[in-house]
C-alpha positions in Angstrom: -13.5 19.3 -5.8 -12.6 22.9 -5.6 -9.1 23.5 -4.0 -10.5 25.3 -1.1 -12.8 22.5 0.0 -9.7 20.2 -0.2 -7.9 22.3 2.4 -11.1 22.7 4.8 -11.7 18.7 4.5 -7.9 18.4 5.5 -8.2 21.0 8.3 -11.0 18.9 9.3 -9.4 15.5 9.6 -6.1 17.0 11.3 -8.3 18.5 13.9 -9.9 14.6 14.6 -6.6 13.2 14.5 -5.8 15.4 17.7 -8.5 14.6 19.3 -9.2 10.8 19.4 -12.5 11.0 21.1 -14.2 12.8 18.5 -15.5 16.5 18.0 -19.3 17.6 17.3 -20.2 19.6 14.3 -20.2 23.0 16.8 -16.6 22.6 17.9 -15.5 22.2 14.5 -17.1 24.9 13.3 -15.7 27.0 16.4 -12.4 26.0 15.8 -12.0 26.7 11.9 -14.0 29.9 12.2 -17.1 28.4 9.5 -20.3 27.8 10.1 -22.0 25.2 11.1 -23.9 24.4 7.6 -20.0 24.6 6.0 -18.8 21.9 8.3 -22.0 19.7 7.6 -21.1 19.9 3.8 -17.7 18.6 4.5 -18.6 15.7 6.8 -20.8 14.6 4.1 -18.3 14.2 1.8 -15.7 12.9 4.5 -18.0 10.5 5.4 -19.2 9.0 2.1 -15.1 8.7 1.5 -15.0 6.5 4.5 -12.2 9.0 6.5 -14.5 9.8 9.0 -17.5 7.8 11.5 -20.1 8.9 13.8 -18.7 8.3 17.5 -20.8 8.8 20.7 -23.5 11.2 21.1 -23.1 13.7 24.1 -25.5 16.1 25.2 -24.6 20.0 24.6 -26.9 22.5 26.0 -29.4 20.0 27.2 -29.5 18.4 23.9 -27.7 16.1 22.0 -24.6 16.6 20.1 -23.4 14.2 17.0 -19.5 13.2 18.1 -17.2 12.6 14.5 -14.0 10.5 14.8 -11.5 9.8 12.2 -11.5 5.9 10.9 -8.8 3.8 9.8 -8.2 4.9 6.4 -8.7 8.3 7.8 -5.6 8.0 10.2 -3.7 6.1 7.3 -4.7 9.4 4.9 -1.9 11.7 6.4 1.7 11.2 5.0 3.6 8.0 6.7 8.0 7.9 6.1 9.0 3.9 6.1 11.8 4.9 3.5 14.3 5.9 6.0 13.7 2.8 8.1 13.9 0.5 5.6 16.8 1.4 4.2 18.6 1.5 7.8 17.3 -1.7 8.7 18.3 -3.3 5.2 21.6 -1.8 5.9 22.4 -3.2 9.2 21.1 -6.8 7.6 23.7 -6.7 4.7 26.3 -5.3 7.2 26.0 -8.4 9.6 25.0 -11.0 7.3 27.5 -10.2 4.1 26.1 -10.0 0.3 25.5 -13.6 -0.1 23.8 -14.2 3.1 21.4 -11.2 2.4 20.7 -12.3 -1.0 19.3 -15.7 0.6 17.4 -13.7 2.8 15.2 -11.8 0.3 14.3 -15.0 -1.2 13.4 -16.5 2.0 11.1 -14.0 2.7 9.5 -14.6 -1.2 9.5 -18.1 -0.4 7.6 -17.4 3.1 5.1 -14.9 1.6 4.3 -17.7 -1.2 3.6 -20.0 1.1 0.9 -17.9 2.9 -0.5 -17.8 -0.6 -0.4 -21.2 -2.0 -4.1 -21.7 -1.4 -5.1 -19.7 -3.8 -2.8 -21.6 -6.5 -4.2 -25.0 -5.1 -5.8 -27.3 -8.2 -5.5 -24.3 -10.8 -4.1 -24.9 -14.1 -0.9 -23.0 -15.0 -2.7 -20.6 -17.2 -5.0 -19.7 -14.4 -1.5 -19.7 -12.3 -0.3 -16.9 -14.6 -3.6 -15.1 -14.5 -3.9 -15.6 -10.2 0.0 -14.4 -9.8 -0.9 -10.9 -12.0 -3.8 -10.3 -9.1 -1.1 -11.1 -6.5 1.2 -8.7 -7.7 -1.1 -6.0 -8.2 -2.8 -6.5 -4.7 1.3 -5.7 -3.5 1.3 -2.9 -5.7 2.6 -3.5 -9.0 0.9 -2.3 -12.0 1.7 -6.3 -13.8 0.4 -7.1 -16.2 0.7 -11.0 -18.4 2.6 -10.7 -22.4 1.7 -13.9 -23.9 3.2 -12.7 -27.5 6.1 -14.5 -27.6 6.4 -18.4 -26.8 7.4 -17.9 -23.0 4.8 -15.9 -21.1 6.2 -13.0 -19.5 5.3 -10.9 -16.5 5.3 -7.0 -17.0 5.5 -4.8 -13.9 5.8 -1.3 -15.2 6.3 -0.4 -11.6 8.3 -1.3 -8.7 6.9 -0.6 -5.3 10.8 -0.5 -3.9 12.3 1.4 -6.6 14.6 3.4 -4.8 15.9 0.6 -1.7 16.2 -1.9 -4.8 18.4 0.9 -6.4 20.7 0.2 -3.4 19.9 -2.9 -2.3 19.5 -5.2 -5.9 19.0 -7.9 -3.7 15.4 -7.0 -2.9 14.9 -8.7 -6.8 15.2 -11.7 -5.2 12.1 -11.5 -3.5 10.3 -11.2 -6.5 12.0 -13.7 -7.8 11.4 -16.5 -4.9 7.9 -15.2 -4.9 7.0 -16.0 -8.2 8.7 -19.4 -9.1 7.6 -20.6 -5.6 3.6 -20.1 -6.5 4.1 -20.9 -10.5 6.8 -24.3 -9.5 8.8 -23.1 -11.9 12.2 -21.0 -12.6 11.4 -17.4 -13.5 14.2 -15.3 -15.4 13.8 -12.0 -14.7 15.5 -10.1 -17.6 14.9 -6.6 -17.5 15.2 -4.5 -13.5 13.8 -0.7 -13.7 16.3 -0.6 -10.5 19.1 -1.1 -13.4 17.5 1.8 -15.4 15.1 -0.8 -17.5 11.9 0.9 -18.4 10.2 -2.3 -17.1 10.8 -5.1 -15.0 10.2 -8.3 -16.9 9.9 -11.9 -15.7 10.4 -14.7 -18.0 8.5 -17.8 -16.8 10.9 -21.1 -18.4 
């Protein structure tokens, strides 16, 4: 996609996000100076990427007038900031419940999220376990990934979707931690942290 089209799909989609009852093909192409035709060519392509839905039809000029409206993924396309919340509430937790307290806390909340997911460990065999966990952990984000080389399996995640709060907070490990011996039912070592400047986080299942 040429660079141009980019910034006319984005102009388009920031024009639907102020208005939440839609626009028709004519007021877009009013507003952003292009014809009609352009705008048709963008919707297109808006469309078949699911950012964008037919609304209501309203009648322009006696005749009828195709409304567009951003969708879900469409609003969740522009830029969100949680980092600066997170870390302020994270913050305020350690600071009122001390380092110890906190660390509990993380795995509580592994253990609670495992718990949600314990259905889909229900009557597998560890191997399938191992293989069902990977799939967790990417669905959260992490690029995992099984190592079966060695005689304990390990868990690769050549990613970590908290990087720079675990940098500051190394109690957010725990989580992962708690997570993944809850669903397994067994310890997990985690031996390598990219928060500690590791080029991987590894998990070693005992």
């Amino acid at each position: 996609m040429a660079k141009g089209a980019n910034s006319r799909q984005d102009q388009i989609l920031k024009l639907l996000l102020d208005v939440k009852n839609g626009m028709s093909i004519d007021e877009m192409a009013s507003q952003l100076h292009i014809s009609r035709n352009a705008i048709k060519q963008h919707l297109v392509i808006l469309e078949r990427t699911a950012l964008i839905q037919k609304h209501a039809l309203t009648m322009t000029h006696g005749r009828p007038a195709q409304r567009y409206r951003l969708t879900e993924q469409g609003i969740n396309h522009f830029p969100k900031q949680y980092s600066w919340f997170c870390n302020l509430l994270l913050s305020d937790l350690k600071e009122d419940m001390g380092d110890e307290a906190f660390k509990r806390y993380m795995a509580k909340l592994g253990v609670k999220l495992a718990h949600s997911l314990m259905q889909q460990f229900s009557h597998k065999s560890p191997t399938d376990k191992l293989t069902e966990l990977v799939a967790v952990m990417q669905s959260l984000g992490y690029h995992a990934q099984l190592d079966t080389s060695s005689a304990e399996p390990t868990i690769l995640a050549f990613n970590c979707v908290y990087h720079d709060l675990a940098q500051q907070y190394p109690e957010l490990c725990e989580f992962d931690n708690a997570l993944m011996s809850t669903l397994l039912e067994k310890p997990i070592l985690q031996t390598a942290c990219m928060a500690q400047n590791d080029c991987v986080c590894k998990f070693l299942l005992k």
